[in-house]
MITI-510234 format. One record per residue (C-alpha): x, y, z; chain. Coordinates in Angstrom, 2 decimals. Each point is the difference from the previous one (the first is absolute). Layout:
BEGIN
<pt px="X" py="Y" pz="Z" chain="A"/>
...
//
This chain:
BEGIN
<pt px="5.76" py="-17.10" pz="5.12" chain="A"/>
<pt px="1.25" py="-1.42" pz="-3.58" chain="A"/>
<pt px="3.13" py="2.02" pz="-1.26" chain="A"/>
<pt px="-1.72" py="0.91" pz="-3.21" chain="A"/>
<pt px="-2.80" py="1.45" pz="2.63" chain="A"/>
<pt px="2.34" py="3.02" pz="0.44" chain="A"/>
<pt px="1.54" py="2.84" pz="-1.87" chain="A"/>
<pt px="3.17" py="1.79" pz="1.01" chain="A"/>
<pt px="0.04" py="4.07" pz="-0.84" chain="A"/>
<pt px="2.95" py="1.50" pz="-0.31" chain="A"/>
<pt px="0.12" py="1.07" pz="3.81" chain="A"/>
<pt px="0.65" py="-3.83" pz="0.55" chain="A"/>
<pt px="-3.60" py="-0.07" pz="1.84" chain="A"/>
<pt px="-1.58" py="-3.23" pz="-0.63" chain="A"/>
<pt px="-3.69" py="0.77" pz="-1.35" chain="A"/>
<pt px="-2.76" py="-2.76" pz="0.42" chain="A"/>
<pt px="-1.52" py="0.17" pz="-3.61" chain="A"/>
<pt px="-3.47" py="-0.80" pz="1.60" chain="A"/>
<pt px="-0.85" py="3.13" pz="1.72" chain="A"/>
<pt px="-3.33" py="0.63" pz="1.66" chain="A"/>
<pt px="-1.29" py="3.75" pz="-0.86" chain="A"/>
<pt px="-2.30" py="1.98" pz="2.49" chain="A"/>
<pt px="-1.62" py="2.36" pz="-1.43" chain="A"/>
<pt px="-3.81" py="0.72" pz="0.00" chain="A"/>
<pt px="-0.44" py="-2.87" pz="2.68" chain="A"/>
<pt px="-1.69" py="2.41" pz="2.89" chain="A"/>
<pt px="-1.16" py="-1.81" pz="3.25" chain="A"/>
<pt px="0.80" py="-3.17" pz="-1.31" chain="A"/>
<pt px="4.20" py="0.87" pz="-0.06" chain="A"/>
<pt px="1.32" py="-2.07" pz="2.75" chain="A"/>
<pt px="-2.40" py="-2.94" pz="-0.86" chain="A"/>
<pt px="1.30" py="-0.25" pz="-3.99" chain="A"/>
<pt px="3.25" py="0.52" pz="0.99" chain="A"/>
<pt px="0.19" py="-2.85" pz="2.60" chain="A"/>
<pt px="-1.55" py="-2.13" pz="-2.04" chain="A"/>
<pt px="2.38" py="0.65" pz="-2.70" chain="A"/>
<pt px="2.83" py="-0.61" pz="1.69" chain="A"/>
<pt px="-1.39" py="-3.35" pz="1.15" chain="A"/>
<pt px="-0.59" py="-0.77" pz="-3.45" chain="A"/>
<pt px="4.08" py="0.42" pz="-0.23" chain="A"/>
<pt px="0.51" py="3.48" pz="-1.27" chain="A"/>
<pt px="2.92" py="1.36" pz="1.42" chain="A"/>
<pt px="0.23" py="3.73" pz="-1.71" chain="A"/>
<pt px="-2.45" py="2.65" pz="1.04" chain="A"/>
<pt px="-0.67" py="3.27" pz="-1.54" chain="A"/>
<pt px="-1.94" py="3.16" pz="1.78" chain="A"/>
<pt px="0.31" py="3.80" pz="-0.14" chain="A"/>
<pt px="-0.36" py="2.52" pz="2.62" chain="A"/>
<pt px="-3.15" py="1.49" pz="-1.20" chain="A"/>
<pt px="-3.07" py="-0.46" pz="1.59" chain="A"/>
<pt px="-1.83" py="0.95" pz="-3.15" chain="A"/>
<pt px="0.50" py="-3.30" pz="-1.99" chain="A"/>
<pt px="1.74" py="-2.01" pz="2.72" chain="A"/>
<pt px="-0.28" py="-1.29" pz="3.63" chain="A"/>
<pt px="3.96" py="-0.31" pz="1.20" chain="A"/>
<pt px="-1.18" py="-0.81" pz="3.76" chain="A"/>
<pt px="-2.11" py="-2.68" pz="-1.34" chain="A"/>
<pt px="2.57" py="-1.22" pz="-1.70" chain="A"/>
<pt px="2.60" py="-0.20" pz="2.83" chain="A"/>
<pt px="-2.87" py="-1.56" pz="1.73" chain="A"/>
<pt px="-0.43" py="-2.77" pz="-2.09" chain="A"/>
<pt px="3.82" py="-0.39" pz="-0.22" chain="A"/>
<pt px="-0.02" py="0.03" pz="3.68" chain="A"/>
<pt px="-2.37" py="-2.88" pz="-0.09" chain="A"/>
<pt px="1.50" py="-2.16" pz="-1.73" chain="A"/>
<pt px="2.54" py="-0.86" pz="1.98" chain="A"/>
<pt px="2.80" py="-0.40" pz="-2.99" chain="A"/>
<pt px="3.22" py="1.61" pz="1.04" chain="A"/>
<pt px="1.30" py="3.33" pz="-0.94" chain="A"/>
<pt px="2.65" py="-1.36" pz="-2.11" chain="A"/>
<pt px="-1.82" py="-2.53" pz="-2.07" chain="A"/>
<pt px="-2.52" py="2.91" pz="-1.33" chain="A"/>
<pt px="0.90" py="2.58" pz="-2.73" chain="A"/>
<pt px="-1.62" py="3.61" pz="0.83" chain="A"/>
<pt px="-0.27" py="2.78" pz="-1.87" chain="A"/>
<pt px="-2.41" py="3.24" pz="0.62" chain="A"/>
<pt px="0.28" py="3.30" pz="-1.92" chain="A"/>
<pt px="0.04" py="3.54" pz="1.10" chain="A"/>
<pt px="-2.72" py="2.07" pz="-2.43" chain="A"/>
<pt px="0.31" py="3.55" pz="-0.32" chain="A"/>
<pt px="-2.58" py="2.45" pz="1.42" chain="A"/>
<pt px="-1.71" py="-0.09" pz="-3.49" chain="A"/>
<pt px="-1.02" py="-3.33" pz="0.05" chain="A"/>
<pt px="-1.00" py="0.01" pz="3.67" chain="A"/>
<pt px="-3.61" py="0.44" pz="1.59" chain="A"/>
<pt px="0.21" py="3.70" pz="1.40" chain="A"/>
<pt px="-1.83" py="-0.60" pz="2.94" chain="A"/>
<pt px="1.83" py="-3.71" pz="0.59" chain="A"/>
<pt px="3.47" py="1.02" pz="-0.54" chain="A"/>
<pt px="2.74" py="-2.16" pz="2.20" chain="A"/>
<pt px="2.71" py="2.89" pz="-0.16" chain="A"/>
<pt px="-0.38" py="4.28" pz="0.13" chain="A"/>
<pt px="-0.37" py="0.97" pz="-3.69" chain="A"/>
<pt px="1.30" py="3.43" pz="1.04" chain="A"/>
<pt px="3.11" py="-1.09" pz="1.27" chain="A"/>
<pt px="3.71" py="-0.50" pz="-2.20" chain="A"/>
<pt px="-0.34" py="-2.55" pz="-2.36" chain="A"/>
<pt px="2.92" py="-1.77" pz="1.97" chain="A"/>
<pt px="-2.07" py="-0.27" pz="3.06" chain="A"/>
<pt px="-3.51" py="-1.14" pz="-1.82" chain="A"/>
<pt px="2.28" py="-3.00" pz="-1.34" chain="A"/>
<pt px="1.46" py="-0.53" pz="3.53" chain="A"/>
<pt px="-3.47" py="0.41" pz="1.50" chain="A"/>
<pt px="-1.10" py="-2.72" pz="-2.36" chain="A"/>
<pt px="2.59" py="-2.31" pz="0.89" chain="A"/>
<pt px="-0.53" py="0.47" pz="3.66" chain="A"/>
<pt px="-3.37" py="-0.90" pz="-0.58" chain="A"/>
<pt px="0.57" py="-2.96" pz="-2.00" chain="A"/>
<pt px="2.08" py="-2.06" pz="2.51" chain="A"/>
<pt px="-2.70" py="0.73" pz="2.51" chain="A"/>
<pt px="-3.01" py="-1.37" pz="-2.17" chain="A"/>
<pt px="2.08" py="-3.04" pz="-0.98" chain="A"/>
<pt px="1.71" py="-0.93" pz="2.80" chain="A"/>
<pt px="3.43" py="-0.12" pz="-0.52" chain="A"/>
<pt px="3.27" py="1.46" pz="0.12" chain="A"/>
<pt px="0.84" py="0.24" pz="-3.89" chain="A"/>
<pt px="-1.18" py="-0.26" pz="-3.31" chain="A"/>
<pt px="0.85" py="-2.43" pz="-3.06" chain="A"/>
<pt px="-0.92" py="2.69" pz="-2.17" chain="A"/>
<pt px="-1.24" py="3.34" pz="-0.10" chain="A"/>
<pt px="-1.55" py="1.86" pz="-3.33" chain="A"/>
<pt px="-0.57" py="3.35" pz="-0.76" chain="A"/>
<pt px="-3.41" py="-0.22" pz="-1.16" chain="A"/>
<pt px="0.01" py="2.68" pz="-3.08" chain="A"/>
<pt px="2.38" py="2.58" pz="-0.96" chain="A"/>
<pt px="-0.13" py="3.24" pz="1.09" chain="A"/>
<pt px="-0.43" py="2.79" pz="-2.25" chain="A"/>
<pt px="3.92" py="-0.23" pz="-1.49" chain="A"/>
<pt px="2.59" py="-1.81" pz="-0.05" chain="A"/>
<pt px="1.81" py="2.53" pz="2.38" chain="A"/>
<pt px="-2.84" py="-0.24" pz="2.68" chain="A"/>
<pt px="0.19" py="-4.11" pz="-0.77" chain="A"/>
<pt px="3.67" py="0.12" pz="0.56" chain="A"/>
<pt px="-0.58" py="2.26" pz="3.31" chain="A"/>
<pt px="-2.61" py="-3.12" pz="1.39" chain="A"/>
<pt px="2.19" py="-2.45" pz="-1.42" chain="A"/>
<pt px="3.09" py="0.92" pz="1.97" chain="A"/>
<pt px="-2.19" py="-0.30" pz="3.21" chain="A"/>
<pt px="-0.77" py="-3.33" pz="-0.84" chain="A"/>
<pt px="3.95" py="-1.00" pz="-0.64" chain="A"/>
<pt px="0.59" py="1.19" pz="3.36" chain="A"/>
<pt px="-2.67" py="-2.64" pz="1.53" chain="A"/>
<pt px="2.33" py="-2.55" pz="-2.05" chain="A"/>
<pt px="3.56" py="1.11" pz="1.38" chain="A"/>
<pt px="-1.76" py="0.44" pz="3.53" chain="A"/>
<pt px="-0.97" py="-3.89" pz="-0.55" chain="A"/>
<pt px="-3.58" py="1.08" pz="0.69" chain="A"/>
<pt px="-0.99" py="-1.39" pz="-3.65" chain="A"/>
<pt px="1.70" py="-2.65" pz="-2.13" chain="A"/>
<pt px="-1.05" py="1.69" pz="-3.25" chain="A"/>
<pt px="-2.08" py="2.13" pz="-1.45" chain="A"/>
<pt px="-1.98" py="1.03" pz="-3.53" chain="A"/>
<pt px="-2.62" py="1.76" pz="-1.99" chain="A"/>
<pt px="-3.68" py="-0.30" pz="-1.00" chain="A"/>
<pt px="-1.92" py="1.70" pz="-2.80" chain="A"/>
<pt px="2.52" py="0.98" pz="-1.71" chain="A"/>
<pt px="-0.51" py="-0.49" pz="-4.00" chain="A"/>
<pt px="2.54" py="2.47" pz="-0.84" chain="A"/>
<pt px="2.53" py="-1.63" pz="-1.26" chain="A"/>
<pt px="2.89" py="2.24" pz="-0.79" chain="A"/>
<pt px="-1.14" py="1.13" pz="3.75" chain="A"/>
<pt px="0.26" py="-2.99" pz="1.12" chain="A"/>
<pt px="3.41" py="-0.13" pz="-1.30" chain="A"/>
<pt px="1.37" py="2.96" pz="1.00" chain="A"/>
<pt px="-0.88" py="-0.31" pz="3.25" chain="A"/>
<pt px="2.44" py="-3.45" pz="0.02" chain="A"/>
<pt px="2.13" py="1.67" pz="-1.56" chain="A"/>
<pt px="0.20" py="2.61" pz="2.99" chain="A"/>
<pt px="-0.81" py="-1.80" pz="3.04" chain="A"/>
<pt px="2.90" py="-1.43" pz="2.48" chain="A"/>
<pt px="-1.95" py="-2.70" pz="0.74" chain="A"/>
<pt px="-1.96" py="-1.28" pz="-2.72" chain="A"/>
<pt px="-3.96" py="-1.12" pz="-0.39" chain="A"/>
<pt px="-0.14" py="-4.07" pz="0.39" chain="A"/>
<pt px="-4.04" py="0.17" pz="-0.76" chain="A"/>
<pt px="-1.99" py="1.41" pz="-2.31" chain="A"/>
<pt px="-3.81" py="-0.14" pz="0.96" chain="A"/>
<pt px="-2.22" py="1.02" pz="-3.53" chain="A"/>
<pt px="-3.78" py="-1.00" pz="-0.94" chain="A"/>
<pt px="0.37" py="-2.21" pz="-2.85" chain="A"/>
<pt px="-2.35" py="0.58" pz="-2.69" chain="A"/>
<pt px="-0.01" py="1.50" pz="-3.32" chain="A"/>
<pt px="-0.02" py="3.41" pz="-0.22" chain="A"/>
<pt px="3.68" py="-0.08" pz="1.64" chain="A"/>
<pt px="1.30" py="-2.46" pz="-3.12" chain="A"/>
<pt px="0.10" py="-2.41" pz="3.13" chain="A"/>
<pt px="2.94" py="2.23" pz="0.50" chain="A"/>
<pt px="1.74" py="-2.02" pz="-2.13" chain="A"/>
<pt px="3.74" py="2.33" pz="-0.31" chain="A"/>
<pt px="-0.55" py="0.45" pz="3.59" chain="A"/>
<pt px="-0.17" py="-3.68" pz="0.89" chain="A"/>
<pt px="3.25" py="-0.33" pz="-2.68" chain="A"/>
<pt px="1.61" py="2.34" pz="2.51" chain="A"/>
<pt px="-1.17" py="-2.14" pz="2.78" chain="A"/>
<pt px="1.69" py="-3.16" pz="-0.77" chain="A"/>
<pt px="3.06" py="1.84" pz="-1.09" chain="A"/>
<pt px="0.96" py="1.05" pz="2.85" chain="A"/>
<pt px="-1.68" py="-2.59" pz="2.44" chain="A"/>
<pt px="-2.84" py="2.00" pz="1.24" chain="A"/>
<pt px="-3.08" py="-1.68" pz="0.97" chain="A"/>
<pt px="-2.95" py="0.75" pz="-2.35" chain="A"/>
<pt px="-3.15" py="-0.38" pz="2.11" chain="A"/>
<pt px="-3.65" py="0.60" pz="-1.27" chain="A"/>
<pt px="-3.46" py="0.29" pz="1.34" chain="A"/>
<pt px="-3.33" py="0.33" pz="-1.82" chain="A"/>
<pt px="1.36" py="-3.03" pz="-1.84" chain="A"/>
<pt px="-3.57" py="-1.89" pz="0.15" chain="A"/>
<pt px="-2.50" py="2.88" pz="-0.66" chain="A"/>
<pt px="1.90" py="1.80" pz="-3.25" chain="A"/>
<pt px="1.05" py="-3.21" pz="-1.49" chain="A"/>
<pt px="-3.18" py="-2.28" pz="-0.66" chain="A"/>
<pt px="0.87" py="-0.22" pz="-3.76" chain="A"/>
<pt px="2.79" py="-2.05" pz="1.02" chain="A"/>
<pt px="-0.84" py="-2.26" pz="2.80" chain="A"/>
<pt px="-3.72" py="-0.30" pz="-1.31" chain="A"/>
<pt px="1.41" py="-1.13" pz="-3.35" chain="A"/>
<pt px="-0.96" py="-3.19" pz="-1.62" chain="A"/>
<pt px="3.76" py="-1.35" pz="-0.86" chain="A"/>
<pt px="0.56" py="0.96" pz="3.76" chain="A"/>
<pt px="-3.59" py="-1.57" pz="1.21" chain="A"/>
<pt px="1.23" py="-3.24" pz="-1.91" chain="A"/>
<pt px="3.72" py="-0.37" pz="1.26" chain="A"/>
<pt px="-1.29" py="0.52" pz="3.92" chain="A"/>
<pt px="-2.89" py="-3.10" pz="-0.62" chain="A"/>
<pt px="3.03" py="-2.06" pz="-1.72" chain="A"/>
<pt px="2.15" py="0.78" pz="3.20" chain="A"/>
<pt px="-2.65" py="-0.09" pz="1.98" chain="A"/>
<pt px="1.09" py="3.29" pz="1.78" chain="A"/>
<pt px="-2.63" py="3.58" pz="-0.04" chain="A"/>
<pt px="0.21" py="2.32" pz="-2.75" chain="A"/>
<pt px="1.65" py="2.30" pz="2.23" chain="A"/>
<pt px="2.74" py="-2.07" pz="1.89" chain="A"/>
<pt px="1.08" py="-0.72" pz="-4.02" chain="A"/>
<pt px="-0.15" py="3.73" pz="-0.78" chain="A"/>
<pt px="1.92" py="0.59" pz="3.19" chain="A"/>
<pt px="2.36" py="-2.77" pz="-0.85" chain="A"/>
<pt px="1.11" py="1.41" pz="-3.48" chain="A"/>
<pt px="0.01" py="3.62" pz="1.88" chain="A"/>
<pt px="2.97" py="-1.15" pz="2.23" chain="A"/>
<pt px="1.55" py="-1.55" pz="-2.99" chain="A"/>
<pt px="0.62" py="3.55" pz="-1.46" chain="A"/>
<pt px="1.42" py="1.70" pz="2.93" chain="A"/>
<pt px="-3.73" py="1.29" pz="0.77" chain="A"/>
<pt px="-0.92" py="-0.45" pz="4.19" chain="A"/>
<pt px="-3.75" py="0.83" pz="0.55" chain="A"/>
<pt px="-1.45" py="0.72" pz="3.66" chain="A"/>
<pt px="-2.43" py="-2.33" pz="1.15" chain="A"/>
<pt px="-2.80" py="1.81" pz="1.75" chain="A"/>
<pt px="-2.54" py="-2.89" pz="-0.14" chain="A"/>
<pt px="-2.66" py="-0.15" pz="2.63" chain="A"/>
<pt px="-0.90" py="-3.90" pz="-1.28" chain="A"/>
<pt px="1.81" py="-2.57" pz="2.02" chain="A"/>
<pt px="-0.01" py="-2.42" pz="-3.07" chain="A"/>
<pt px="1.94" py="3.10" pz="-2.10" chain="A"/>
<pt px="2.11" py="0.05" pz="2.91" chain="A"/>
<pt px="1.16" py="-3.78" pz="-0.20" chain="A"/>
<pt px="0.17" py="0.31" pz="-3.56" chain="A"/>
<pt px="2.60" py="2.32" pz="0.30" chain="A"/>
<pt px="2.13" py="-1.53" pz="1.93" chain="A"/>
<pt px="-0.07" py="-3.32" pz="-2.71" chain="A"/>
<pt px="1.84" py="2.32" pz="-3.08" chain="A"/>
<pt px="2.94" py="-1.77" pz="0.56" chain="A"/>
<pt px="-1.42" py="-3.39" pz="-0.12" chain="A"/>
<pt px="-0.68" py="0.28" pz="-3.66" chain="A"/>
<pt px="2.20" py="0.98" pz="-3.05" chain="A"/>
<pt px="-0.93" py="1.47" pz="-3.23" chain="A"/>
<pt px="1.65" py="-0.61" pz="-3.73" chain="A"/>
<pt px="1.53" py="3.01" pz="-1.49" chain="A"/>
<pt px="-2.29" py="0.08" pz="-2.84" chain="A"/>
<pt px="-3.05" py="-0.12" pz="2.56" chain="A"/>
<pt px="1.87" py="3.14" pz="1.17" chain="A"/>
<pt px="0.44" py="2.05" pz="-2.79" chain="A"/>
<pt px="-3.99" py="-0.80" pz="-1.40" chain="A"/>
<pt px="-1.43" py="1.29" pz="3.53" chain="A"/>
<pt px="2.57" py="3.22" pz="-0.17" chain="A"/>
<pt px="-0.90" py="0.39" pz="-3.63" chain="A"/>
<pt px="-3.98" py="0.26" pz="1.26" chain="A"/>
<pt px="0.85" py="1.90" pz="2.78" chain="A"/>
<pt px="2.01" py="2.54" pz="-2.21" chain="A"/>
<pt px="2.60" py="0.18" pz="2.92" chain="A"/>
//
């Protein structure tokens, strides 16, 4: 994989910045995700939550594949009860916190076959920052056990919460997971934050909520002069800024597309125009 393929978070964990994303993809898990990694993805995100997600699936098609353990990045998220399928949960919902999160992690190995994680996310905050901080220091231990390389957040637009939970935290978020779109801002302070301090700003629903841009004749124009699709261009400038979207494409072609982003550049003027559409 090309150096500029890969970002480094501040845990020193080298992040492929073409990550395949999970979610919503049912029976047909272990199928997408092989094929995926064929196509030369080497980062895979999943949750443990049978609601939106299919983790065995996922090991499954991991399993399949036949790439070795080191050469993949894998990351998987434990969701509180709230966002969990009552009748489907993978962990007691009336047991400690601590042990729901243990539970979860448990789990997680199982379904994807292996013996750690790249990267484990909490998949909300709790309620407060105190009962954040209490999850959160379950999570550092997986790190100092060696159990997990690193681990972060997802929807979290907060971000003085997002800060202050840095600020309090031993060991430190390295990802930040957020739908892009605009009734965050694009969580533009947040993302600000992000590069600061070398977290690693990750997005998903970056295709649905942001038509305006990618549909956009300036942007429609510069992907027929490179000859590349709307979206590998929209992608393209994305990375540019610091901004990693998921790929959770179930379209082979979209899946070979994204691994060509690197074989293109774009001016810095082409740059700023699509941002300026985009309002990002």
């Amino acid at each position: 994989m090309k150096k500029d393929n890969i970002f480094e978070s501040l845990s020193g964990v080298k992040i492929p910045i073409q990550i395949y994303g999970t979610a919503w993809k049912k029976e047909r898990t272990a199928d997408l995700v092989e094929e995926a990694l064929s196509k030369g993805f080497r980062g895979v995100d999943t949750a443990c939550q049978p609601r939106h997600y299919n983790e065995p699936l996922v090991g499954e098609g991991i399993s399949r594949s036949g790439i070795n353990r080191s050469e993949l990045f894998i990351q998987t998220k434990f969701t509180p009860f709230g966002g969990q399928d009552p009748d489907n949960c993978p962990y007691n919902p009336s047991h400690s916190l601590e042990d729901q999160i243990k539970t979860s992690l448990s789990v997680s190995l199982e379904n994807l076959k292996t013996d750690y994680l790249d990267s484990l996310v909490l998949h909300s905050p709790l309620k407060t920052l105190e009962e954040t901080l209490r999850a959160w220091n379950v999570l550092e231990g997986f790190v100092e056990r060696g159990v997990v390389k690193q681990i972060g957040l997802s929807n979290c637009y907060d971000h003085d919460f997002f800060c202050e939970l840095f600020q309090k935290a031993k060991i430190k978020p390295a990802v930040l997971q957020n739908r892009f779109y605009a009734e965050s801002d694009y969580d533009k302070n947040l993302r600000a934050f992000c590069n600061e301090k070398g977290i690693y700003y990750q997005c998903f629903w970056t295709v649905k909520a942001n038509t305006h841009t990618w549909d956009n004749p300036t942007v429609l124009e510069l992907a027929e002069r490179l000859k590349k699709s709307p979206l590998q261009v929209f992608f393209r400038s994305l990375i540019y800024d610091r901004i990693h979207p998921l790929y959770g494409t179930t379209n082979s072609t979209h899946m070979e597309e994204a691994m060509d982003l690197f074989n293109f550049t774009l001016e810095s003027e082409d740059i700023e125009k699509i941002k300026t559409i985009g309002q990002y």
